[in-house]
N, C-alpha and C positions, 0 to 999 in steps of 0.2 A: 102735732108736736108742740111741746108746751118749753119754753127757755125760761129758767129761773131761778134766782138763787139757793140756795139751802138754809137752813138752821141746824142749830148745835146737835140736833137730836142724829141729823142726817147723815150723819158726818163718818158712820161705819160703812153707810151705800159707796159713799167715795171710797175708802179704804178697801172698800172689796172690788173696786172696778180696777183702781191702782194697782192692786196685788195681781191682779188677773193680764193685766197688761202689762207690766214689768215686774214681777217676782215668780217668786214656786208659792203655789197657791197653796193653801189653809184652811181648813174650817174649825182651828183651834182659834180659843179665845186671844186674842190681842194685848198686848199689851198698853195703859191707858198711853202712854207717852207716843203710841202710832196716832192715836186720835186724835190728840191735843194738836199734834203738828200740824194738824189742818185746819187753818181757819176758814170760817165759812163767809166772811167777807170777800175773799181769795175765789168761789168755787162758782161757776155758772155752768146748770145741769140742763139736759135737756131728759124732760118726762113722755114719756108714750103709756097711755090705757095709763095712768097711776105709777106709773113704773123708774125709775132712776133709770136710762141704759146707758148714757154718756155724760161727760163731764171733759170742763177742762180748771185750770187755776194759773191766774191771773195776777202777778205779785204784784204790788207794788215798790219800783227800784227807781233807784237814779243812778245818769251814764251819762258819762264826758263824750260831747259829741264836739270836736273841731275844737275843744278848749273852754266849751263851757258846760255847766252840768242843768242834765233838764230831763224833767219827770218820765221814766221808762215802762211801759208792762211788759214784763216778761212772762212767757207764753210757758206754760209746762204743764203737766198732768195732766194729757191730752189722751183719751180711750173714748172707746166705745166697744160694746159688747157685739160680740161676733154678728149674732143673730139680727142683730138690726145696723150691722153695716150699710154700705151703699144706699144709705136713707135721707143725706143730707145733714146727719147731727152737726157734727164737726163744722160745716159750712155755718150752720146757723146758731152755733157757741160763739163761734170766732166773730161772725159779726154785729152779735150779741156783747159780746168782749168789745169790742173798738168802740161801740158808744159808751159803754161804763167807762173806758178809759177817757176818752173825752169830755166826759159828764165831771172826771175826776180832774181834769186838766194836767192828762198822762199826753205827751206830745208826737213819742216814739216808743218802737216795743222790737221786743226781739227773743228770737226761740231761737232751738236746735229742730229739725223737719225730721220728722216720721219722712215723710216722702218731699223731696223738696220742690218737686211742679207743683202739688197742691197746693203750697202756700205759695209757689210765686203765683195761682190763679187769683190769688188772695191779696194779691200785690205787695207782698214781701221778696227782698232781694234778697239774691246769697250773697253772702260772705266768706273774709277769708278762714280757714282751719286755725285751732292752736298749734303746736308742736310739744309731743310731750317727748323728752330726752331721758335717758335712763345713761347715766359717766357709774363709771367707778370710783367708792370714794377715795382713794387714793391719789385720783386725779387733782383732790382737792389740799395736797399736802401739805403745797405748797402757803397753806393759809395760816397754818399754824404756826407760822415765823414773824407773825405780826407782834410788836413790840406789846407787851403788858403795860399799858396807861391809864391812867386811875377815871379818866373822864368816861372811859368806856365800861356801859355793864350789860350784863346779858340776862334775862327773867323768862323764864318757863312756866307755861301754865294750862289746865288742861282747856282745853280750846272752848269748851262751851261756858264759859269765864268771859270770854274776849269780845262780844259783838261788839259791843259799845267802845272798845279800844281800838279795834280794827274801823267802824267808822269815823269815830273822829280823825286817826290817822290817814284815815285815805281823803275824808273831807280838806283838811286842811293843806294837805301836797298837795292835791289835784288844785283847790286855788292859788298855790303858792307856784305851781307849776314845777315839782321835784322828783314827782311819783317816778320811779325808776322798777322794771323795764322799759314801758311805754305803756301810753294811759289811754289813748282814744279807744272806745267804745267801753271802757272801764265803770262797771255798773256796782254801786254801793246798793247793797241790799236794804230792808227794811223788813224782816222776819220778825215777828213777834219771840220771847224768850224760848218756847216751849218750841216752834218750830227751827229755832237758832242750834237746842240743844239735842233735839231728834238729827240735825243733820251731823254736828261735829262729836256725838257723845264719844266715838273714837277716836279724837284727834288732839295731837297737843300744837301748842303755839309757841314759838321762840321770839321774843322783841330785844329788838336789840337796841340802845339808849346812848346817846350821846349825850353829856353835861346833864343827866336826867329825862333827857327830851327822846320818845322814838324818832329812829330813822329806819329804820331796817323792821321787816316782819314777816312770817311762814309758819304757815299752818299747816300740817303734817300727820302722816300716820305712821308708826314704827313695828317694823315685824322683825323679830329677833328671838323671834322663840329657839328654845333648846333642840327641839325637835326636829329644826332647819336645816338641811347643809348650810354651809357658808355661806356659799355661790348663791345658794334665796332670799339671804336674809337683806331688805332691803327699807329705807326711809321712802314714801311719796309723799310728794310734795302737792298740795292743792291749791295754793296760793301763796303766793311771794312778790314780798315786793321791798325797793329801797330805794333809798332819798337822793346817793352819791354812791361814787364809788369806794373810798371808805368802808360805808356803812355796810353794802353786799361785800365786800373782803370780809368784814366781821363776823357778818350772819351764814357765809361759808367756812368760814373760822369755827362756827359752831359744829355745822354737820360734821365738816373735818373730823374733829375729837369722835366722832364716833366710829373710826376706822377698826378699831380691835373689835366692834360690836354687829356689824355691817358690812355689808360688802359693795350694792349699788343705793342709788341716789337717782331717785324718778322726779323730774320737776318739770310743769310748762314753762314754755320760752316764746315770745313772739315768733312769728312764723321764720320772719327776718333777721333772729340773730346770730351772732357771728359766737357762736358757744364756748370752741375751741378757744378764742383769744381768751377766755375767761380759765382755762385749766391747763392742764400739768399733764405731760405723757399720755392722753386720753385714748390716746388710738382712733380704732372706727369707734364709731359709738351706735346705741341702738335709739331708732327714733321712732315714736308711731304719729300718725298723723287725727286728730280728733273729728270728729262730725263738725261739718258748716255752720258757722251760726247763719242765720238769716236774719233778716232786717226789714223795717215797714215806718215811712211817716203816719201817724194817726192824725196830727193838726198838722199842717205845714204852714201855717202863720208862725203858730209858739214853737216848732222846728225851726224854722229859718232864723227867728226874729234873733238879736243880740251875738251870730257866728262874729266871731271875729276875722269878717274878711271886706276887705278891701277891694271896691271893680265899681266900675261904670255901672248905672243901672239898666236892668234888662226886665223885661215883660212877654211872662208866659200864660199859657193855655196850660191847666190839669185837667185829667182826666182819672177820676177814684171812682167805678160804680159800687164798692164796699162802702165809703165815706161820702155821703152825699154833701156834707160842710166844704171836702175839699175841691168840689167840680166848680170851678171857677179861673178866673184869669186873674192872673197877681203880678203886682209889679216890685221888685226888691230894687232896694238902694244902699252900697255900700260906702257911698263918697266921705263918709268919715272912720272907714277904719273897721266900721260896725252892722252888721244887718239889720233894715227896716223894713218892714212886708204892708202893701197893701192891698185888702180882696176889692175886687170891680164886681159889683152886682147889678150893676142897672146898665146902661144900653150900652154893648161895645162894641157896635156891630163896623166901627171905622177906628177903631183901635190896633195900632199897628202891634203884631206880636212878633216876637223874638224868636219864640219855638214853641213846638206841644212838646209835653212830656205825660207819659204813664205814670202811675203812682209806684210803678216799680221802680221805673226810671229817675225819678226824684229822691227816692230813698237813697238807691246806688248813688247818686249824684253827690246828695248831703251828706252822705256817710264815708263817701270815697271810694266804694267797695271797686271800682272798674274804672280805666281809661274812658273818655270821654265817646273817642272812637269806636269803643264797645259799645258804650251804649245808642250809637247813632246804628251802628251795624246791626244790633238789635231790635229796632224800631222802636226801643223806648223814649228814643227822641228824635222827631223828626222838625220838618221844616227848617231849621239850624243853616244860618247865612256864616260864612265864614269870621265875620266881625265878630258874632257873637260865641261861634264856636270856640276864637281861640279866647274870648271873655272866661269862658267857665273851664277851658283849659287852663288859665292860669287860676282862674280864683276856686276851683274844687280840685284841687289836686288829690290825689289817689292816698289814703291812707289805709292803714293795717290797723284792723282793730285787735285788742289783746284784752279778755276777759278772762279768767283763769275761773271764774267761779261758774260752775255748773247748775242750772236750777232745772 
């Protein structure tokens, strides 16, 4: 088995693996704009006899991890072809993937699992679910009573217009710390145009502007056909976000207006929010819950370094057999506020350690994904003296990641 990138030429093998493994397959000509979405920088194959049989694609993103933002691979367009399953591919893309991302000085990465024990073998943690809500829009009626003030505008556009609007907007609230619903594990893409407009060429985008400046944004798909009963015709939402509350009254002030046209309104919501408070007469409502993301440190130096957390210093044992950079003893120091990592390479055979932790268990830890206790019950961390226990009980507190974009 041979691991290796692709070239432009390559790039219809992919697209025939993709289609076989998530669509209705084809042996009609393509359309150029399927190809283009794929770049080959993105793509690490693995070859048998000459042959293309598996792939995966490897983005490169950035994700707010504990409040600050730091280079992420996201893990997707993962197959292999039936006939040479249970061969190892996957095993040896992926860890083919963590050194390119390393190489690339990507720190952390994160999928949705085909199966989710094979990546935790992989030493990726689960995660929590999004929540996708489906209100009626009438619930939202109440928004149309918002006073007409001149400071405020509202601009529509068809969404594959917008990448570059949509990242500097999220760039700059996420350092400003504004992004509203909630921002942690919040991953800014970096798609090339052609791959930006393969994924939105259906969707429009709403911005909503205060004194000129965004505050509010959603990106959407609208089905209103004539053909519909009422009760189908509905707006999803696939990303939304806003600055204050203001600005989401506004940008629900928009969908509003389309009550004589619609009938529901599908939008994700962090797992943990309180929705109701947000709407008007709602009733029950319909909720589905999304696939897990999963999560993986790739460097846990450039993971740790610069959290914004505060704690006594503590010294661990890792253990990554995927990442052999991370098999080491590190000592972190947060006594001003800020994390500093250092790796012990040379003799530590009388170095007191704090804990071991797995490379699963470090992930959950940094990312939040679990009570601490979890993870001791797990054995993703063991050795753990009580001092140090309640150290990372208060300085890793549990948090909810909320990513709304799907790759």
């Amino acid at each position: 088995m041979k691991i290796r990138k692709i070239d432009k030429n390559e790039r219809i093998e992919i697209l025939k693996g993709d289609l076989y493994a998530y669509s209705r397959w084809t042996n009609q000509d393509l359309p150029r704009s399927h190809l283009t979405a794929i770049n080959p920088d993105d793509v690490l194959a693995a070859e048998i006899d000459g042959k293309i049989v598996a792939a995966l694609q490897c983005f490169r993103f950035q994700q707010l991890v504990r409040g600050v933002i730091k280079s992420m691979g996201g893990i997707g367009g993962v197959w292999t072809y039936p006939e040479y399953r249970n061969r190892g591919c996957v095993k040896a893309l992926m860890k083919s993937a963590f050194l390119e991302m390393r190489m690339q000085g990507i720190c952390v990465s994160m999928l949705t699992p085909f199966k989710e024990s094979f990546y935790e073998s992989l030493g990726y943690a689960i995660a929590n679910v999004t929540n996708e809500i489906t209100i009626p829009i009438a619930s939202l009626s109440n928004y149309l009573k918002l006073p007409n003030q001149n400071n405020w505008s509202c601009d529509r556009f068809p969404a594959t217009e917008v990448r570059d609007i949509l990242s500097n907007f999220l760039y700059e609230n996420l350092r400003s710390h504004t992004i509203m619903p909630h921002s942690h594990g919040l991953a800014i893409t970096n798609f090339t145009y052609d791959q930006w407009w393969h994924l939105h060429r259906q969707k429009l985008c709403v911005v909503i502007k205060r004194d000129r400046q965004p505050v509010a944004l959603a990106i959407y798909g609208i089905d209103s056909s004539g053909n519909l009963p009422m009760s189908d015709r509905q707006i999803e939402i696939s990303s939304i976000f806003w600055t204050d509350l203001e600005s989401r009254d506004r940008l629900f002030a928009f969908f509003a207006s389309h009550r004589n046209q619609i009938n529901s309104l599908k939008m994700p919501i962090p797992i943990n929010a309180h929705i109701h408070s947000w709407l008007n007469d709602a009733g029950k409502l319909q909720s589905s819950i999304t696939e897990p993301w999963m999560v993986r440190i790739v460097d846990i130096v450039e993971a740790l370094n610069g959290l914004p957390i505060a704690c006594e210093p503590f010294t661990f044992a890792l253990s990554d057999p995927q990442c052999s950079w991370n098999e080491s003893i590190f000592r972190v120091d947060g006594d001003h506020g800020s994390l500093t990592v250092k790796r012990y390479n040379g003799d530590v055979q009388n170095m007191v350690i704090d804990f071991r932790a797995t490379i699963a268990g470090i992930s959950a830890l940094i990312y939040g994904t679990c009570e601490i206790a979890e993870l001791v019950h797990k054995q993703w961390i063991t050795n753990l003296n009580p001092v140090t226990y309640e150290l990372l009980e208060n300085a890793f507190t549990p948090c909810v990641i909320y990513n709304p974009f799907k790759f």
